[in-house]
C-alpha positions as CSV (number, residue, x, y, z in Angstrom):
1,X,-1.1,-1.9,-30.2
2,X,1.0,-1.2,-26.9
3,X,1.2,0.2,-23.5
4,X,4.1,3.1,-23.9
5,X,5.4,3.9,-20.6
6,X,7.7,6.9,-20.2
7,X,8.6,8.9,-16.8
8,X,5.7,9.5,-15.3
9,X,6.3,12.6,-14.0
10,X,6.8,15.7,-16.2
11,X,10.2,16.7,-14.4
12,X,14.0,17.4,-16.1
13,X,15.9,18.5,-13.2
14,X,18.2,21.4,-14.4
15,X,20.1,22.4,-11.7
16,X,23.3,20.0,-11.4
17,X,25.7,20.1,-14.6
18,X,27.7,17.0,-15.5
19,X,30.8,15.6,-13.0
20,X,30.7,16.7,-9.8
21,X,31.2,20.6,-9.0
22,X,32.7,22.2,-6.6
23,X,31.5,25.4,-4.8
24,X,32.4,27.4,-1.9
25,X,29.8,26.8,1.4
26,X,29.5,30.0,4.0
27,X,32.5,28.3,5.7
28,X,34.4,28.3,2.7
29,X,34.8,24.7,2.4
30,X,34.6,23.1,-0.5
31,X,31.4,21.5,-0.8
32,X,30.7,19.0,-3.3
33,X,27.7,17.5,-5.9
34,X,27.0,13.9,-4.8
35,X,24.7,12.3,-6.9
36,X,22.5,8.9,-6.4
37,X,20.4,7.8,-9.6
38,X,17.6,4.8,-9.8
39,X,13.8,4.2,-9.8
40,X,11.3,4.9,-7.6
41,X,7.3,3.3,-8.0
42,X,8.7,3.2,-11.6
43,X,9.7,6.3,-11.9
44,X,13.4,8.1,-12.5
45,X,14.6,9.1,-9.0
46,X,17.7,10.9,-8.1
47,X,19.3,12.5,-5.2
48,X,22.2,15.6,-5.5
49,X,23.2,16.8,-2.1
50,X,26.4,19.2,-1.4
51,X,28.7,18.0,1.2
52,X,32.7,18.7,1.8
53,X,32.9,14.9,2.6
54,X,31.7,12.6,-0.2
55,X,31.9,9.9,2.4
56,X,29.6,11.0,4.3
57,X,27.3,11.8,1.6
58,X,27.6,8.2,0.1
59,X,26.8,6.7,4.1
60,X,23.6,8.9,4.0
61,X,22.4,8.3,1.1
62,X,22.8,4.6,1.7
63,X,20.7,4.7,4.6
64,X,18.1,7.1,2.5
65,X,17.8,4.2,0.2
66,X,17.4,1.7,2.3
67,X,13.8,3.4,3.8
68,X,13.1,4.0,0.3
69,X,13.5,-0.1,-0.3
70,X,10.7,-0.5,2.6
71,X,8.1,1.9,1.7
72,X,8.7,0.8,-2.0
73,X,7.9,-2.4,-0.4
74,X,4.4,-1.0,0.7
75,X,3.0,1.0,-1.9
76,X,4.6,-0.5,-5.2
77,X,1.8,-1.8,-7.6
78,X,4.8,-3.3,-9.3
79,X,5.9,-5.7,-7.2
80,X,3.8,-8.8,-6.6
81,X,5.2,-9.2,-2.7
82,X,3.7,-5.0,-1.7
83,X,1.5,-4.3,0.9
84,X,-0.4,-2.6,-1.8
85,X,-0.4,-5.6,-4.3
86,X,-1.3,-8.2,-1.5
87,X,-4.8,-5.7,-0.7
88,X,-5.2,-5.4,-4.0
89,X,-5.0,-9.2,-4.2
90,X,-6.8,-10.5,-1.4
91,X,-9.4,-8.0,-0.8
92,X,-7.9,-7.6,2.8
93,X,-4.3,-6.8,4.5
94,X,-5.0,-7.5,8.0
95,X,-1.4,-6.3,9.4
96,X,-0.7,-2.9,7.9
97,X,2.0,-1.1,8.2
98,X,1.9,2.4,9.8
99,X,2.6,3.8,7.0
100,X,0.5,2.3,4.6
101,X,-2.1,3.3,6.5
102,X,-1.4,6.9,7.1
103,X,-0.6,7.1,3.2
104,X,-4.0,5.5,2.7
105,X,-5.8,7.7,5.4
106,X,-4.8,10.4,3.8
107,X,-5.8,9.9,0.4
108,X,-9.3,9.2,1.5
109,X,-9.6,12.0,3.2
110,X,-8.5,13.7,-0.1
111,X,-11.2,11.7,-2.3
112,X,-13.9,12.8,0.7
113,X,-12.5,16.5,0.3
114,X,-12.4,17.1,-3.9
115,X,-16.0,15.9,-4.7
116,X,-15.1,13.0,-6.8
117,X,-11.9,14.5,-9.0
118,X,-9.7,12.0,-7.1
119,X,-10.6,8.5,-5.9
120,X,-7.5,6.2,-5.2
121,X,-10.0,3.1,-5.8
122,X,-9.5,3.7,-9.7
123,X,-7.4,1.0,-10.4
124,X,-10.3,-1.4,-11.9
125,X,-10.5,1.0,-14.9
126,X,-6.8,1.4,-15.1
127,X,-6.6,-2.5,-15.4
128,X,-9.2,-2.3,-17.7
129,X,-7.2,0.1,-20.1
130,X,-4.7,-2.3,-19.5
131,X,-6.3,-5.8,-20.6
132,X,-7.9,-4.1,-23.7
133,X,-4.6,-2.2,-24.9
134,X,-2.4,-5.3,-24.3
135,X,-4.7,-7.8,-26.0
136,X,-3.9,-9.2,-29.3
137,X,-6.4,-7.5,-32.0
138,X,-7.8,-4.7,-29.3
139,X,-10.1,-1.8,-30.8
140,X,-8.7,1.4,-31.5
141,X,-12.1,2.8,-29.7
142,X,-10.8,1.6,-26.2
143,X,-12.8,-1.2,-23.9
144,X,-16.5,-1.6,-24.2
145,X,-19.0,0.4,-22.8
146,X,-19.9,-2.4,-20.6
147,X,-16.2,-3.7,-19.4
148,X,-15.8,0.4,-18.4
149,X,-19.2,0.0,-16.5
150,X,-18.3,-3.2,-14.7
151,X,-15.1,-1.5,-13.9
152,X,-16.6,1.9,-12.5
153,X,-18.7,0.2,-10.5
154,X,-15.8,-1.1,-8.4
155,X,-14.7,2.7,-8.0
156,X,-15.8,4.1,-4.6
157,X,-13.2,5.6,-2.1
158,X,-15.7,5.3,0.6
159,X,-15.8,1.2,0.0
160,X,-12.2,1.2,2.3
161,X,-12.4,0.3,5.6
162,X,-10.1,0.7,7.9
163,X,-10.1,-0.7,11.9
164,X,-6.7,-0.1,13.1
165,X,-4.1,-1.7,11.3
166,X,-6.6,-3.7,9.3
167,X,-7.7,-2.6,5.6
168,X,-10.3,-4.4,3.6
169,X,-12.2,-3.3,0.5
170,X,-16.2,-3.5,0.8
171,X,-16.7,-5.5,-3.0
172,X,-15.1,-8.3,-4.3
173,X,-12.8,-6.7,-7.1
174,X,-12.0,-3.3,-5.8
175,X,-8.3,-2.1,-6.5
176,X,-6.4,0.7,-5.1
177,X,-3.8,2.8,-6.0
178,X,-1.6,5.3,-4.0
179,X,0.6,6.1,-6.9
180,X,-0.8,10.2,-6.7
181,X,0.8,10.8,-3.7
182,X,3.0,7.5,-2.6
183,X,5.7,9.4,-4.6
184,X,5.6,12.6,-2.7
185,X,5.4,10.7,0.5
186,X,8.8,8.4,-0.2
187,X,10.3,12.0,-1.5
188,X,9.2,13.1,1.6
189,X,10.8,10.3,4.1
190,X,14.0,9.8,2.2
191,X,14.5,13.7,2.8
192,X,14.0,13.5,6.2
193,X,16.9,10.7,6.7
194,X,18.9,12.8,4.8
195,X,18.3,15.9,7.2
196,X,18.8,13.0,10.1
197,X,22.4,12.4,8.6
198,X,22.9,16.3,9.0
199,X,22.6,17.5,5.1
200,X,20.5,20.2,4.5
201,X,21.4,21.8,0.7
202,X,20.0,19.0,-1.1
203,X,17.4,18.0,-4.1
204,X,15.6,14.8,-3.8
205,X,13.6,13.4,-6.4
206,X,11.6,10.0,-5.8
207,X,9.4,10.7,-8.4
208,X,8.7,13.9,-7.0
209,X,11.5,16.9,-7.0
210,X,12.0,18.4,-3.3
211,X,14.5,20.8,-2.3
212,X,15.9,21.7,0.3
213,X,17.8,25.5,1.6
214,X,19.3,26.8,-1.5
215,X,22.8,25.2,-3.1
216,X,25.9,26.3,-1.7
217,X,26.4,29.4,-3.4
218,X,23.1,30.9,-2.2
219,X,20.9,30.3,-5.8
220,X,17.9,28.2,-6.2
221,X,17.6,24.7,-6.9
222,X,16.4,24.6,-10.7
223,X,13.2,22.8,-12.0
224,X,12.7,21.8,-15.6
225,X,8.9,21.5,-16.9
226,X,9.2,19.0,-19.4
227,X,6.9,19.7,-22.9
228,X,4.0,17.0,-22.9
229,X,5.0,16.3,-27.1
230,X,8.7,15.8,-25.8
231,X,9.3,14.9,-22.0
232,X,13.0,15.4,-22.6
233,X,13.1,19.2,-23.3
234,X,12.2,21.6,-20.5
235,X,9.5,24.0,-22.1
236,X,9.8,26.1,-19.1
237,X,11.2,26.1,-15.4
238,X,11.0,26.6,-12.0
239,X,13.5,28.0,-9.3
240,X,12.5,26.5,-6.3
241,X,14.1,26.8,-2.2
242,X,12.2,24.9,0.6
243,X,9.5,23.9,-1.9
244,X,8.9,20.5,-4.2
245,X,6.9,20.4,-7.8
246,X,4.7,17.7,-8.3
247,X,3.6,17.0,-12.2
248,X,0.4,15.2,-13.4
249,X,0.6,14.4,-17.4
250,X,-1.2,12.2,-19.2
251,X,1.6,11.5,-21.2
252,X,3.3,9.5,-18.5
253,X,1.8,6.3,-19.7
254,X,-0.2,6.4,-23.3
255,X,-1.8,3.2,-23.6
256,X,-2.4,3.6,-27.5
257,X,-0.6,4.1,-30.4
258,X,-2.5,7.3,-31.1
259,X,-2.3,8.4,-27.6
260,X,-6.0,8.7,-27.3
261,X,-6.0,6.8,-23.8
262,X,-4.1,8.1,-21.0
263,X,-3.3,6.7,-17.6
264,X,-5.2,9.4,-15.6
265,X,-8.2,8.5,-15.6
266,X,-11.4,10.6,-14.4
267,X,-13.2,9.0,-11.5
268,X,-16.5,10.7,-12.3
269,X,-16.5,9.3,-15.8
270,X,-13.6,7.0,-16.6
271,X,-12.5,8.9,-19.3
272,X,-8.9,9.7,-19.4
273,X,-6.8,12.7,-19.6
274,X,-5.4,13.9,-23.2
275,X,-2.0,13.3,-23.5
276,X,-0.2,16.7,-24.3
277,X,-1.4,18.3,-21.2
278,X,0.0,18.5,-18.0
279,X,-0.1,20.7,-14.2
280,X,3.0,20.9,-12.3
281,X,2.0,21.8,-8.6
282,X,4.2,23.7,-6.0
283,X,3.5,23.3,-2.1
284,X,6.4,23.0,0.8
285,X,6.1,19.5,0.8
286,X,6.3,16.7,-2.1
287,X,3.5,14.3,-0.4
288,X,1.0,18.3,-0.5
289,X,2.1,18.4,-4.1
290,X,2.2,15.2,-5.5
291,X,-1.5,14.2,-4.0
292,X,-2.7,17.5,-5.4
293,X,-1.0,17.0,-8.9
294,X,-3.7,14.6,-10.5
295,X,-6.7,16.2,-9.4
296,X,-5.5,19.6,-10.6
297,X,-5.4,18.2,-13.9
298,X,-8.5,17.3,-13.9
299,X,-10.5,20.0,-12.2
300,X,-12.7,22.2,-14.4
301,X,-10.8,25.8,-14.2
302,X,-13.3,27.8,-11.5
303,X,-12.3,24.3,-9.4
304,X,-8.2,25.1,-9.3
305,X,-7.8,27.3,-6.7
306,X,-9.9,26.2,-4.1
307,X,-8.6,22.8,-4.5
308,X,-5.1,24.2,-4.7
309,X,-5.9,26.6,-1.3
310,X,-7.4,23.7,0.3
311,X,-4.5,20.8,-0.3
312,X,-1.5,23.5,0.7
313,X,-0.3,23.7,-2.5
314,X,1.3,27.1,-3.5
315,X,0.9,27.3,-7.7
316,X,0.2,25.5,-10.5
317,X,1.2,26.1,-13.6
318,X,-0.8,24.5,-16.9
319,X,1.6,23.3,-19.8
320,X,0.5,22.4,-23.3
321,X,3.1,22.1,-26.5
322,X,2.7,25.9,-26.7
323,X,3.7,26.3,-23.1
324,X,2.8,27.8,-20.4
325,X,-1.3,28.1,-21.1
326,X,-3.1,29.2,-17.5
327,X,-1.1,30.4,-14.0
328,X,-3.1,29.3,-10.7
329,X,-2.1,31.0,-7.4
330,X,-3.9,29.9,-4.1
């Protein structure tokens, strides 16, 4: 058996055709499709702004990537040398960056605020999944009773401390992950050094789609909701302005061959989600979105909208094979 990772996120982005087009800004300069593509927290990632001056666009997306480099430096569970993986580690980081630790405030204040649908302690299970799936001769029925209740026991949001720029976890073996919400929060920052650099008709995706003002020619940005049995056809879409769509899926990462065991994982439980379901979230700003996506997914359905009203987010739409199954509106 074997961990299959895919993207994550349940995105296509539909909105730029191949090459790079050419349309008329309200000036009536030419303004042009600049694309960046790469990875982000292991994720796609790709940024398409319109400028008359490739140049320029080029200069501001290097700096964009550069302060995506440092906060993937932070919150990267990937990378052995992360702020993240050295807590995660240690059991301590006693020099946090400022970041890290709003990131981290914030998603204990979400775990204090959704009654135990999200806890960003849940990485002991995860690894769990992970040691059972990767070992040679593992069951098909997933880890034992007892390795899940050793792991569980580890999951408690309120076992964080923070004093200042000091972070420590309250039991030996504790894990965190940021990954619902780091995502929205890069999408976030590497936007803002884009608007810095003066561009404003732009779609950036770190994981997390985000546009900004409509494209030149005055139409929305267009979002692709991938099919959970096929993330590379769009089952339905999105046209978004000034907004970002966050998507949870369980097929992001299927840890078994009969796709049984999902990475999202239920903090109340530590059973996972199935894997041909997914939520896609809208809310003005890709950190709002992406921290709701996960617990959306999980939520029982009279839970949605009051966890949807109270995380900002705007809609959610519910996507199965058959498409488009349940509409939530805060």
């Amino acid at each position: 058996m074997s961990v299959t990772f895919t993207r994550r996120r349940a995105i296509t982005v539909l909105a730029a055709a191949a090459g790079l087009p050419l349309l008329l800004n309200a000036t009536g300069a030419e303004a042009r499709l600049v694309r960046w593509e790469g990875t982000t927290l292991g994720a796609k990632s790709t940024i398409q702004l319109y400028h008359k001056d490739e140049a320029k666009a080029r200069a501001a997306i290097d700096a964009a990537l550069a302060e995506l480099a440092r906060l993937e430096a932070m919150f990267s569970v990937y990378r052995a040398d992360s702020a993240l993986s050295a807590l995660n580690r240690d059991g301590v980081l006693a020099d946090a960056p400022a970041e890290f630790v709003e990131m981290l405030t914030r998603a204990l204040h979400l775990a204090e605020i959704r009654g135990g649908i999200y806890d960003p302690t849940i990485q002991p299970v995860w690894q769990t999944y992970f040691r059972h799936f990767t070992s040679p001769g593992a069951s098909a029925s997933g880890p034992s009773q007892a390795d899940l209740a050793a792991a569980m026991a580890l999951v408690d949001w309120k076992g964080v401390k923070i004093d200042g720029n000091r972070v420590s976890f309250a039991k030996p073996g504790m894990g965190l992950t940021l990954n619902s919400g780091a995502q929205g929060f890069i999408t976030d920052r590497v936007a803002a050094v884009l608007r810095d650099h003066g561009f404003s008709q732009m779609l950036v995706d770190m994981g997390e789609p985000r546009a900004m003002a409509p494209k030149p020619d005055g139409s929305a940005w267009r979002i692709g909701i991938a099919n959970p049995a096929n993330p590379d056809q769009a089952i339905t879409h999105l046209d978004v302005v000034d907004a970002c769509v966050a998507t949870s899926g369980g097929y992001g990462t299927v840890f078994d061959d009969a796709a049984r065991f999902t990475h999202l994982i239920d903090p109340r439980t530590g059973a996972t989600a199935p894997a041909l379901a997914s939520v896609s979230v809208v809310a003005k700003t890709a950190t709002q979105a992406d921290g709701l996506a996960t617990a959306m997914l999980l939520a029982e359905p009279e839970k949605r909208q009051a966890i949807l009203k109270a995380g900002g987010g705007e809609r959610a739409l519910y996507v199965t094979p058959a498409g488009v199954v349940a509409s939530v509106e805060a």
